[in-house]
PDB file of N, H, CA, C and O in Angstrom:
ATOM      1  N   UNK A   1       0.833  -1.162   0.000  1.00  0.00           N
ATOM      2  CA  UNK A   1       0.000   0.000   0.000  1.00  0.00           C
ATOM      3  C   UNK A   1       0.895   1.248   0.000  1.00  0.00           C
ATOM      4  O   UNK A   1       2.004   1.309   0.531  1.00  0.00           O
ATOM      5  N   UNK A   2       0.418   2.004  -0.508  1.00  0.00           N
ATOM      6  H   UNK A   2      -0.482   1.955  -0.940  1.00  0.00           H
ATOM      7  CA  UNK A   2       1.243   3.253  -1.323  1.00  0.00           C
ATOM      8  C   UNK A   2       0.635   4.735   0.075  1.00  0.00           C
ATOM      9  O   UNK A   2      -0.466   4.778   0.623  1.00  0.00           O
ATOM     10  N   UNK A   3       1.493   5.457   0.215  1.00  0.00           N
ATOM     11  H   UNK A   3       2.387   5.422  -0.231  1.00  0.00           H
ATOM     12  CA  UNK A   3       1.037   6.752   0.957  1.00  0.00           C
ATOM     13  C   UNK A   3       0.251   7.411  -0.003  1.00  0.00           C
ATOM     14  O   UNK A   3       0.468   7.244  -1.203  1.00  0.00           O
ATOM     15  N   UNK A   4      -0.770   8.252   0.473  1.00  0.00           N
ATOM     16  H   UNK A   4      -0.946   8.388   1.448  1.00  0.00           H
ATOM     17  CA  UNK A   4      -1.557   9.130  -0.364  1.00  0.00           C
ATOM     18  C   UNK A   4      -0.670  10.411  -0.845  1.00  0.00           C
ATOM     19  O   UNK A   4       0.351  10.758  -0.252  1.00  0.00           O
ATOM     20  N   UNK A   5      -1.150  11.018  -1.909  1.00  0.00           N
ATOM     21  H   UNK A   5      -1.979  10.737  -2.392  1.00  0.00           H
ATOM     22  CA  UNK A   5      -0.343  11.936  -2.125  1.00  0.00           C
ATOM     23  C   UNK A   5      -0.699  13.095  -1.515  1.00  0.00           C
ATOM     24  O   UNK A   5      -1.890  13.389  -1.415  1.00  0.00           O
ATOM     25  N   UNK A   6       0.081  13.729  -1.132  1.00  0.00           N
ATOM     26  H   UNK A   6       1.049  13.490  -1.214  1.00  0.00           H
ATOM     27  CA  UNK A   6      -0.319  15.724  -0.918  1.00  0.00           C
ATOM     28  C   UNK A   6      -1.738  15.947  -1.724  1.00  0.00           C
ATOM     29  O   UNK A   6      -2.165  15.296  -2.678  1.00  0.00           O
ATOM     30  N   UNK A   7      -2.262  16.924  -1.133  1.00  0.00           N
ATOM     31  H   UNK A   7      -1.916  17.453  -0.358  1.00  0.00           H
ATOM     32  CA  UNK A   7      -3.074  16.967  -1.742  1.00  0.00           C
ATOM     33  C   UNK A   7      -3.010  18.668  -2.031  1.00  0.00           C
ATOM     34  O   UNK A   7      -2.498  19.248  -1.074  1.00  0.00           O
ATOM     35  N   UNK A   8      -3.390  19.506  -3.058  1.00  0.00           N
ATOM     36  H   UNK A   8      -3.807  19.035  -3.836  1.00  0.00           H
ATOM     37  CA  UNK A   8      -3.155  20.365  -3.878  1.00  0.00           C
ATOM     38  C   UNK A   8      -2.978  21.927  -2.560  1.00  0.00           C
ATOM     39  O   UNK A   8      -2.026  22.706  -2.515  1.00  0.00           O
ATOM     40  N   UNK A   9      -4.271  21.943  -1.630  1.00  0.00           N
ATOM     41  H   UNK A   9      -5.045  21.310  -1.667  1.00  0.00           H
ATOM     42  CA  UNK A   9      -4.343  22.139  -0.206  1.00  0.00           C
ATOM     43  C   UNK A   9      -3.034  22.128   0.823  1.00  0.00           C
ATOM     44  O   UNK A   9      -2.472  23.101   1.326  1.00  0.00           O
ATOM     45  N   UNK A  10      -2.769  20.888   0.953  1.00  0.00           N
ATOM     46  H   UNK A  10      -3.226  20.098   0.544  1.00  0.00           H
ATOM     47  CA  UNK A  10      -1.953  20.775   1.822  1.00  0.00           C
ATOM     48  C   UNK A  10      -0.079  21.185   1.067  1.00  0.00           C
ATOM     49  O   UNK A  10       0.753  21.548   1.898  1.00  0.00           O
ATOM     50  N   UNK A  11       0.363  21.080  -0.405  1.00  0.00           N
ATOM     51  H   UNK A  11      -0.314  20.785  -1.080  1.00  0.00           H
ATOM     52  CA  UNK A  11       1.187  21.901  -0.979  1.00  0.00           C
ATOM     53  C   UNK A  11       1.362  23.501  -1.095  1.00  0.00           C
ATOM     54  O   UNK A  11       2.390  24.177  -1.132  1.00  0.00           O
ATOM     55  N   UNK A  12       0.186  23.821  -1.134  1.00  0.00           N
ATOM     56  H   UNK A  12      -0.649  23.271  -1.103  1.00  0.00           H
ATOM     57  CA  UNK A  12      -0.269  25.620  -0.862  1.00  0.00           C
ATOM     58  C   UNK A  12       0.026  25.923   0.803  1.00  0.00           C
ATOM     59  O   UNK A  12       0.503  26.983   1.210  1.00  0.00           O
ATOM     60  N   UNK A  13      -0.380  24.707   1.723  1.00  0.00           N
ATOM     61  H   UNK A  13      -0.767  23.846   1.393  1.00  0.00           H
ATOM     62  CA  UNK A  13      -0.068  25.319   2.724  1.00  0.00           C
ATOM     63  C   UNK A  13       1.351  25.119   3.221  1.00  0.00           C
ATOM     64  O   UNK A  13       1.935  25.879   3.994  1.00  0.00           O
ATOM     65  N   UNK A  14       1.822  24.040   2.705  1.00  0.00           N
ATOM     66  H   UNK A  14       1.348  23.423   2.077  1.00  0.00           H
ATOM     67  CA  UNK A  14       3.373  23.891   2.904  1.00  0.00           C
ATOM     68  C   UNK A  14       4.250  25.408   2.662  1.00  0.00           C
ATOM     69  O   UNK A  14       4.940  26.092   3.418  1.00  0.00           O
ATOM     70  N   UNK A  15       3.771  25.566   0.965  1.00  0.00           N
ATOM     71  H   UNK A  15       3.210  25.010   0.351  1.00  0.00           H
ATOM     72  CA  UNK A  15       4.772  26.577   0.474  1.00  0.00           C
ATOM     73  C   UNK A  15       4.237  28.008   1.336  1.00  0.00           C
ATOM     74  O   UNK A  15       5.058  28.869   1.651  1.00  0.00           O
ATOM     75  N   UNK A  16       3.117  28.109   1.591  1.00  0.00           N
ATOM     76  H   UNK A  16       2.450  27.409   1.335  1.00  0.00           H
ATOM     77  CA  UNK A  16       2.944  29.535   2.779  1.00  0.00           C
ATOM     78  C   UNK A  16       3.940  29.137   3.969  1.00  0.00           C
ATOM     79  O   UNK A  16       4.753  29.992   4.322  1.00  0.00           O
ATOM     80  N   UNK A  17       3.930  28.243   4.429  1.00  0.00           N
ATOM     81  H   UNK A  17       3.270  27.549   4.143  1.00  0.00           H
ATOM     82  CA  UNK A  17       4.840  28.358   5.804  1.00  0.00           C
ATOM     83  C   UNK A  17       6.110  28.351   5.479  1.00  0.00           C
ATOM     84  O   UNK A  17       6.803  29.063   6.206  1.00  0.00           O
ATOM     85  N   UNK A  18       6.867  27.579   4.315  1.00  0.00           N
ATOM     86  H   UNK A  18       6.304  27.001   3.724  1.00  0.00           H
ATOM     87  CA  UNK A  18       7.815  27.997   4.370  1.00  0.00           C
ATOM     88  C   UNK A  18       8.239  29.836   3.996  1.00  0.00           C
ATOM     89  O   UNK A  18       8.950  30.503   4.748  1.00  0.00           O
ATOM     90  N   UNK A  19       7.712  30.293   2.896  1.00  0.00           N
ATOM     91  H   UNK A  19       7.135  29.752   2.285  1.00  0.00           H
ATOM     92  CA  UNK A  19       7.643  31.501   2.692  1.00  0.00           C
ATOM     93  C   UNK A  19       7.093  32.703   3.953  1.00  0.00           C
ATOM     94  O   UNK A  19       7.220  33.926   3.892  1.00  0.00           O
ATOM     95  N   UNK A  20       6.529  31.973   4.947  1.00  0.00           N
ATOM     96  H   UNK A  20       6.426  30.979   4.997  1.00  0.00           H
ATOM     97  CA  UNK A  20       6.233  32.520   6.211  1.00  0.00           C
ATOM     98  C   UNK A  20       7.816  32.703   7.052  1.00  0.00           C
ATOM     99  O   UNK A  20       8.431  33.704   7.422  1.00  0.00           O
ATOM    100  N   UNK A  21       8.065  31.447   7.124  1.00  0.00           N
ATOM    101  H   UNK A  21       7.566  30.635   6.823  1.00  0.00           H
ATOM    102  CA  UNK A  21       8.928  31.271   7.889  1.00  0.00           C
ATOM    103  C   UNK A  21      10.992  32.087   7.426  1.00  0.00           C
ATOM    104  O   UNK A  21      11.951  32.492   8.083  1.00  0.00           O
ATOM    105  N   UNK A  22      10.618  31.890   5.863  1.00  0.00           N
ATOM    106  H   UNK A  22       9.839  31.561   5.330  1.00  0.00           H
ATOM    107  CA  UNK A  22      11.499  32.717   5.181  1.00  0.00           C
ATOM    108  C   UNK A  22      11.559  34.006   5.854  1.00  0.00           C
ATOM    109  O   UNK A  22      12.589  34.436   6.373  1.00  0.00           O
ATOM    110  N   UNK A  23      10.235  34.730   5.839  1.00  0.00           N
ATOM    111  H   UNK A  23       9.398  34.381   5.418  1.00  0.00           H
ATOM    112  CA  UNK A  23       9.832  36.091   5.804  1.00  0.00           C
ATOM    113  C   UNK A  23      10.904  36.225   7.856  1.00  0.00           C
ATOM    114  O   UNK A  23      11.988  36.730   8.147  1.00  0.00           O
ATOM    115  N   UNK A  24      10.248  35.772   8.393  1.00  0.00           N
ATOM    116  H   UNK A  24       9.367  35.362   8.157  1.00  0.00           H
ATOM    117  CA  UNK A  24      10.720  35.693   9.680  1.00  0.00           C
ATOM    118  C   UNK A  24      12.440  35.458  10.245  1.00  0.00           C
ATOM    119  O   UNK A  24      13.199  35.925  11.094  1.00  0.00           O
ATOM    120  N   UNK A  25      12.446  34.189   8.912  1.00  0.00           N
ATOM    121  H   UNK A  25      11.830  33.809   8.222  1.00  0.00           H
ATOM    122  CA  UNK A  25      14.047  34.497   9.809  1.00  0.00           C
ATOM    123  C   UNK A  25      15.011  35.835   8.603  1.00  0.00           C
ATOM    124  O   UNK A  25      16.217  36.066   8.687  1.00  0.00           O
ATOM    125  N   UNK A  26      14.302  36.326   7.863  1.00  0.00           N
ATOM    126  H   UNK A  26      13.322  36.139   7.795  1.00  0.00           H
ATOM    127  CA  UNK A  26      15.083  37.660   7.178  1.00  0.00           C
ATOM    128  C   UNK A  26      15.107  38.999   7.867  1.00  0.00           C
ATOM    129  O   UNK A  26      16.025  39.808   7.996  1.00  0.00           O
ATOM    130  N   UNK A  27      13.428  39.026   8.414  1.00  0.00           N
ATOM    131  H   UNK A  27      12.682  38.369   8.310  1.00  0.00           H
ATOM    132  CA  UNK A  27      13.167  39.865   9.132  1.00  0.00           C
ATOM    133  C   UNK A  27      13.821  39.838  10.749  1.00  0.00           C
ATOM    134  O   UNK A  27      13.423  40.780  11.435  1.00  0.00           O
ATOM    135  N   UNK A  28      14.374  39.280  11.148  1.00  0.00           N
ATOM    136  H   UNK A  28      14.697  38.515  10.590  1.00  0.00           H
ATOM    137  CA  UNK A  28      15.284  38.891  12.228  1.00  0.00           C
ATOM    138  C   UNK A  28      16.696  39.675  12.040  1.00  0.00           C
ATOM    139  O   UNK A  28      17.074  40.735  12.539  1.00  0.00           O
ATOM    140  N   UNK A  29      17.440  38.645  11.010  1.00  0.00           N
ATOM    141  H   UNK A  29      17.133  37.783  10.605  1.00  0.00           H
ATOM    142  CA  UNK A  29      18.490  38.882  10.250  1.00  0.00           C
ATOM    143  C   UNK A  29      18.650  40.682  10.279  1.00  0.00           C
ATOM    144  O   UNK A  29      19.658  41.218  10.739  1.00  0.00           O
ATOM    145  N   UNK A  30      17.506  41.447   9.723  1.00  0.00           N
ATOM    146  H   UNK A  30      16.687  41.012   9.350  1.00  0.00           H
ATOM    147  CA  UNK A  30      17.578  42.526   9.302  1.00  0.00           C
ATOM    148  C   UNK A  30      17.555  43.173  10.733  1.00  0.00           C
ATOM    149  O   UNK A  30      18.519  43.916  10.914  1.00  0.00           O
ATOM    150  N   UNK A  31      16.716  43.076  11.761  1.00  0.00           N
ATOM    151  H   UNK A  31      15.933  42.472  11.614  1.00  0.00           H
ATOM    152  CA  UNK A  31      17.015  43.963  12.808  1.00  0.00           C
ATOM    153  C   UNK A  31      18.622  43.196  13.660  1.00  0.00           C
ATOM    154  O   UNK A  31      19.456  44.048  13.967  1.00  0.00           O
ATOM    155  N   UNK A  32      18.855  42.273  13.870  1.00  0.00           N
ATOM    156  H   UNK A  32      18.178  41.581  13.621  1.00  0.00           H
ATOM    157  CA  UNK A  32      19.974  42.276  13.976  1.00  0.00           C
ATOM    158  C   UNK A  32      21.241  42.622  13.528  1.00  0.00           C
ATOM    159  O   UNK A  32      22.251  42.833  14.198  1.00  0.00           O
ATOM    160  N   UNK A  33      21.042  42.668  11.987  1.00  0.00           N
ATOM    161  H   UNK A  33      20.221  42.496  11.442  1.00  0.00           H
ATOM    162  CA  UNK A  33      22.365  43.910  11.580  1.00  0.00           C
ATOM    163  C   UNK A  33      22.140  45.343  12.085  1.00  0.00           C
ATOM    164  O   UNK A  33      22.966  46.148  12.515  1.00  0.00           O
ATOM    165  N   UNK A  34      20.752  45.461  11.917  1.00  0.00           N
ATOM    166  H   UNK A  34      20.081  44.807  11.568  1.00  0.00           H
ATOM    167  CA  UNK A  34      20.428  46.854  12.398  1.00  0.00           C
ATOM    168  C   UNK A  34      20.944  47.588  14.125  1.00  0.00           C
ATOM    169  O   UNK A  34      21.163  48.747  14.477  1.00  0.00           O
ATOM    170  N   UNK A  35      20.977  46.373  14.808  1.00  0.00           N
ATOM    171  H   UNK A  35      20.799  45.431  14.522  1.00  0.00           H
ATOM    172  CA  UNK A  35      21.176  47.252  15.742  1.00  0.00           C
ATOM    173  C   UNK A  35      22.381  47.139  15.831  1.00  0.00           C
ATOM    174  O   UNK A  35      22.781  48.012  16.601  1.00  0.00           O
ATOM    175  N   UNK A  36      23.575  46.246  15.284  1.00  0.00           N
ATOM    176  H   UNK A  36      23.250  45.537  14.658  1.00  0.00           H
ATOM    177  CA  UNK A  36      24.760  45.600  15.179  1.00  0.00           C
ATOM    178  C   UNK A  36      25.471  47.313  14.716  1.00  0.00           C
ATOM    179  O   UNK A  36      26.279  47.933  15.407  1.00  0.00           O
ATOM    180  N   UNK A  37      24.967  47.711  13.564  1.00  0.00           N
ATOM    181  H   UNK A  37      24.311  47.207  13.003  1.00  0.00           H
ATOM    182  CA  UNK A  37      25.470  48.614  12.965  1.00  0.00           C
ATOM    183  C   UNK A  37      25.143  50.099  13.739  1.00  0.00           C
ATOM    184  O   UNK A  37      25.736  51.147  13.481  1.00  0.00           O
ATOM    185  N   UNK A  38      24.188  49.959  14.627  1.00  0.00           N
ATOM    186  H   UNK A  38      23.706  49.108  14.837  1.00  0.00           H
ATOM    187  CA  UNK A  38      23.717  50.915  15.303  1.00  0.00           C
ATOM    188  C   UNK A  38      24.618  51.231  16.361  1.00  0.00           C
ATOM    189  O   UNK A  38      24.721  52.401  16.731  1.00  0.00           O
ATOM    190  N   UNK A  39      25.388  50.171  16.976  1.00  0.00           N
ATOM    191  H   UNK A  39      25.304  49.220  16.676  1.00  0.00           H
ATOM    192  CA  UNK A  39      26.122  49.998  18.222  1.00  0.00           C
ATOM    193  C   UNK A  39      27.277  51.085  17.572  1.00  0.00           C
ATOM    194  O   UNK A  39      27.899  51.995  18.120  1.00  0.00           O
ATOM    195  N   UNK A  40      27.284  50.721  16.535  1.00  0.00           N
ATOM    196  H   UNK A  40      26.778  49.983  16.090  1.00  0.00           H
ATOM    197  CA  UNK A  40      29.360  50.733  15.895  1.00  0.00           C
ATOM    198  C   UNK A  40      29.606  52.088  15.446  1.00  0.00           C
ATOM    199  O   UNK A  40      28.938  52.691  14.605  1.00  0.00           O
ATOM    200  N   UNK A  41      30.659  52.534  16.099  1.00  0.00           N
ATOM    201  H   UNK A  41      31.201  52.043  16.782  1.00  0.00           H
ATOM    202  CA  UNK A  41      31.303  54.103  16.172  1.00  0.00           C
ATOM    203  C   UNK A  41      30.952  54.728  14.992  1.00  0.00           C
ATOM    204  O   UNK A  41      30.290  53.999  14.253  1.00  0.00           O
ATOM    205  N   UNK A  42      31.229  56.102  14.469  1.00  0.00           N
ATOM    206  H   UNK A  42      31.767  56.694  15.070  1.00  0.00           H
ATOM    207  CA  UNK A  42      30.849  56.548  13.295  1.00  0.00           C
ATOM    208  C   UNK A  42      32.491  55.645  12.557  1.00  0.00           C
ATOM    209  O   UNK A  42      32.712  54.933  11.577  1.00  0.00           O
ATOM    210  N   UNK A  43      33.092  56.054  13.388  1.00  0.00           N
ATOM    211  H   UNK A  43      32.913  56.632  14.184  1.00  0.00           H
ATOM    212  CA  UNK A  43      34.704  55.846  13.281  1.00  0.00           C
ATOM    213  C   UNK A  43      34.628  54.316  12.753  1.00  0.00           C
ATOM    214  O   UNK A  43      34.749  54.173  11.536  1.00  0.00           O
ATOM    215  N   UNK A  44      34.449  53.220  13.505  1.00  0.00           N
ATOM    216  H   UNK A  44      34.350  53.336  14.493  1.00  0.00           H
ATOM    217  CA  UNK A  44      34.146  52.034  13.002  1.00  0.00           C
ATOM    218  C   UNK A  44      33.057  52.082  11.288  1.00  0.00           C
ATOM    219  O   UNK A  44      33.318  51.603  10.185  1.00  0.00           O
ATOM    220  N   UNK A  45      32.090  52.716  11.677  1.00  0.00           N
ATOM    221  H   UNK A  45      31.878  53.105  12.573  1.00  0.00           H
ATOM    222  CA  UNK A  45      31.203  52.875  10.395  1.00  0.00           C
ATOM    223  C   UNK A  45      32.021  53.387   8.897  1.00  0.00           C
ATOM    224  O   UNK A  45      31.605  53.292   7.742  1.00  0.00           O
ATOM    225  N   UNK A  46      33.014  53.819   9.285  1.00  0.00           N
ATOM    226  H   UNK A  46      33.351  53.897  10.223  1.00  0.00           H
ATOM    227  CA  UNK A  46      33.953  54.801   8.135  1.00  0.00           C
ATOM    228  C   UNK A  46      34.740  54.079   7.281  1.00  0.00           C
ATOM    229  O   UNK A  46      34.775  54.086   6.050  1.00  0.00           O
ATOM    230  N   UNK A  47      35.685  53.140   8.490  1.00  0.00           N
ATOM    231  H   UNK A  47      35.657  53.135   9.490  1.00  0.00           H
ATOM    232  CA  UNK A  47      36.378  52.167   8.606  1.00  0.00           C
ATOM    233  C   UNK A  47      35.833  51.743   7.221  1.00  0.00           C
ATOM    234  O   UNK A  47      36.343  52.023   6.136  1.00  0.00           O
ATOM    235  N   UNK A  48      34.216  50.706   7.536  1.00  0.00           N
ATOM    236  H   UNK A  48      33.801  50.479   8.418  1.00  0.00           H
ATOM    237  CA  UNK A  48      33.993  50.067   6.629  1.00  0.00           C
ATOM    238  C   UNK A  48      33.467  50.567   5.291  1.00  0.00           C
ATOM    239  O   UNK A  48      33.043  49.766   4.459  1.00  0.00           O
ATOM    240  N   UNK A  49      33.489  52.022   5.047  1.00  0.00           N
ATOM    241  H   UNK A  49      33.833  52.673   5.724  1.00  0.00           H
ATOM    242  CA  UNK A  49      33.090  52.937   4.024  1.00  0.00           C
ATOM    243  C   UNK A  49      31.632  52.926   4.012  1.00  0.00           C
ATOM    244  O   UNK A  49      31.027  52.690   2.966  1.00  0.00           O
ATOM    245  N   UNK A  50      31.204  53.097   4.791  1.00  0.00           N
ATOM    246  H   UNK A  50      31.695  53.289   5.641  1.00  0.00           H
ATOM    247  CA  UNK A  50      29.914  54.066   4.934  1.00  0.00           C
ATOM    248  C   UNK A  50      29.705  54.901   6.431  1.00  0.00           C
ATOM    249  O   UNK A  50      30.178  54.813   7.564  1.00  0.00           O
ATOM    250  N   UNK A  51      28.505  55.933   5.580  1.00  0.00           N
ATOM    251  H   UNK A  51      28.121  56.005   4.660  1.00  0.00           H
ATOM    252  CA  UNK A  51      28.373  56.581   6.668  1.00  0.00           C
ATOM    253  C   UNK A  51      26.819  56.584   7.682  1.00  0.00           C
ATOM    254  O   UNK A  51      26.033  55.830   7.108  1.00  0.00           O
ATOM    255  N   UNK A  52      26.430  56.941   8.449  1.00  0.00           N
ATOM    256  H   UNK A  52      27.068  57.553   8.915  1.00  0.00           H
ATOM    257  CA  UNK A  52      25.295  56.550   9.536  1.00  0.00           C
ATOM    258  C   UNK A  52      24.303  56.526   8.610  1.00  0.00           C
ATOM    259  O   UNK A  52      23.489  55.606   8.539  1.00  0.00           O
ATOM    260  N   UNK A  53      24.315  57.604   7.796  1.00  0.00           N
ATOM    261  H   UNK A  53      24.977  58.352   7.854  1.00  0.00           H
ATOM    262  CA  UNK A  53      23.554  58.071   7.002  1.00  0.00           C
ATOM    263  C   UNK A  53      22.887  56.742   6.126  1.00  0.00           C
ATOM    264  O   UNK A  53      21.742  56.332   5.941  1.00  0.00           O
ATOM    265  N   UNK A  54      24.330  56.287   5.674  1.00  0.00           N
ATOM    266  H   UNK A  54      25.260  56.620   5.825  1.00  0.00           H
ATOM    267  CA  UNK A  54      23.670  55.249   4.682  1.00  0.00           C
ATOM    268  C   UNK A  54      23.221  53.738   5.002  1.00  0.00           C
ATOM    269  O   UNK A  54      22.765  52.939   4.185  1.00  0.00           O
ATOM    270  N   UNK A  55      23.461  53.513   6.435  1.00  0.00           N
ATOM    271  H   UNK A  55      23.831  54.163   7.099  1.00  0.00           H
ATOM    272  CA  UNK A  55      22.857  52.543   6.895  1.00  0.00           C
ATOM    273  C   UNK A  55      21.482  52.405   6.689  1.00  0.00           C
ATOM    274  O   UNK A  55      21.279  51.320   6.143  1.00  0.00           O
ATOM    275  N   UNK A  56      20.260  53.137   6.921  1.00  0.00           N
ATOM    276  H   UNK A  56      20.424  54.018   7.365  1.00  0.00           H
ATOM    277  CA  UNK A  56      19.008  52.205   6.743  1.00  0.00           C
ATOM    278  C   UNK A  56      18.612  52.007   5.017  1.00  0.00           C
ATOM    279  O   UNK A  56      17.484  51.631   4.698  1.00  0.00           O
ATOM    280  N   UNK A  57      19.575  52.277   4.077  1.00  0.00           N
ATOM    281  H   UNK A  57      20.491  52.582   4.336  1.00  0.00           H
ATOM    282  CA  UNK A  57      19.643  52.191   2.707  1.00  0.00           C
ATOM    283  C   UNK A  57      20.173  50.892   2.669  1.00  0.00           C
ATOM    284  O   UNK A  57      19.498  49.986   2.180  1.00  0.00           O
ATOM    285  N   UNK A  58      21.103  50.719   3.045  1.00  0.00           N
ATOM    286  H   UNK A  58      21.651  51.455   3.443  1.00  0.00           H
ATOM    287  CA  UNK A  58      21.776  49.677   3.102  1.00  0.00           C
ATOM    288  C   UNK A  58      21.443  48.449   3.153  1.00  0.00           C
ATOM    289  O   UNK A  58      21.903  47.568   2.426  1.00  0.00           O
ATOM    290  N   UNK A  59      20.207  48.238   4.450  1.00  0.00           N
ATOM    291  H   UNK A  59      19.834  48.953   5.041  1.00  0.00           H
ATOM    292  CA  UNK A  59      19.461  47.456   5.155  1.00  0.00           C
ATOM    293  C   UNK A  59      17.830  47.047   4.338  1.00  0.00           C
ATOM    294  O   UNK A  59      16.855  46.367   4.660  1.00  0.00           O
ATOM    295  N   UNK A  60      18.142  47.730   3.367  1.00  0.00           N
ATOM    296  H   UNK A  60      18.933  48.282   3.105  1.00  0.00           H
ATOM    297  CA  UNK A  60      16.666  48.119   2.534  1.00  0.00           C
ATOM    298  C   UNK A  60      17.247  47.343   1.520  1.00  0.00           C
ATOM    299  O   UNK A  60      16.849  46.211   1.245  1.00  0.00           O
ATOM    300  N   UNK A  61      18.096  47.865   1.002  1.00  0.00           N
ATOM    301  H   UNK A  61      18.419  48.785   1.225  1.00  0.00           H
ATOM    302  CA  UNK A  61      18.691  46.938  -0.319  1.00  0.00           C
ATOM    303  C   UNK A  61      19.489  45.342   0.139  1.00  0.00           C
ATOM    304  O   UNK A  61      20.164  44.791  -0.731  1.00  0.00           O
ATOM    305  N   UNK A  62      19.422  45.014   0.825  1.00  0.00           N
ATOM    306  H   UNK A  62      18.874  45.461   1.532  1.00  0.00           H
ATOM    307  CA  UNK A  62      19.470  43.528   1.098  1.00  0.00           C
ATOM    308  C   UNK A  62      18.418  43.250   1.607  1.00  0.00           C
ATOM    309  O   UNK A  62      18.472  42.097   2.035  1.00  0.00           O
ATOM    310  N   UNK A  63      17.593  43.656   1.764  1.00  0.00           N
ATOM    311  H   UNK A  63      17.549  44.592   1.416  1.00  0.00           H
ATOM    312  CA  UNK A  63      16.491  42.615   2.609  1.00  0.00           C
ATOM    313  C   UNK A  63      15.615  42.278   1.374  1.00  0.00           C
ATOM    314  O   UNK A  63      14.780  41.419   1.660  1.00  0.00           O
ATOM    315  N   UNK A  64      15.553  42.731  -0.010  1.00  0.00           N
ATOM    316  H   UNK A  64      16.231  43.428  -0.241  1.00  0.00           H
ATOM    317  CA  UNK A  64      14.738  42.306  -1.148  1.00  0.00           C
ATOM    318  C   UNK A  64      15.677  41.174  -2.004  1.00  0.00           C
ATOM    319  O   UNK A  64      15.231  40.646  -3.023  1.00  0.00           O
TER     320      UNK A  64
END
C-alpha cells in the first residue's frame, strides 16, 4: 500500500509556511544587523566605508 499523495491544499499550505517562515528568519536577520550597525562608532562605520547616514539604505537593499 502506497502513501496518499499531498493533496493540492496541503502543498499551498506547505509553500505559505515555508515563505512565512522565510519572511521571519530575514526579518530577524535585518534587525539584527540593524542594531549591530547601530552599536558601531561613526569611526568604526567609516572604517567600513559608509556613513550613519547610509545605513538604513543599506538594510533596505538587502532585505529584497
Amino acid at each position: 500500500m502506497t502513501a496518499p499523495k499531498p493533496s493540492s491544499f496541503h502543498q499551498r499550505l506547505i509553500h505559505a509556511l515555508r515563505g512565512w517562515r522565510r519572511r521571519v528568519v530575514n526579518s530577524r536577520r535585518t534587525h539584527a544587523d540593524s542594531r549591530q550597525l547601530a552599536s558601531m562608532s561613526d569611526h568604526d562605520l567609516r572604517d567600513l566605508g559608509i556613513g550613519r547616514s547610509e545605513v538604513p539604505e543599506l538594510l533596505d537593499r538587502h532585505r529584497h
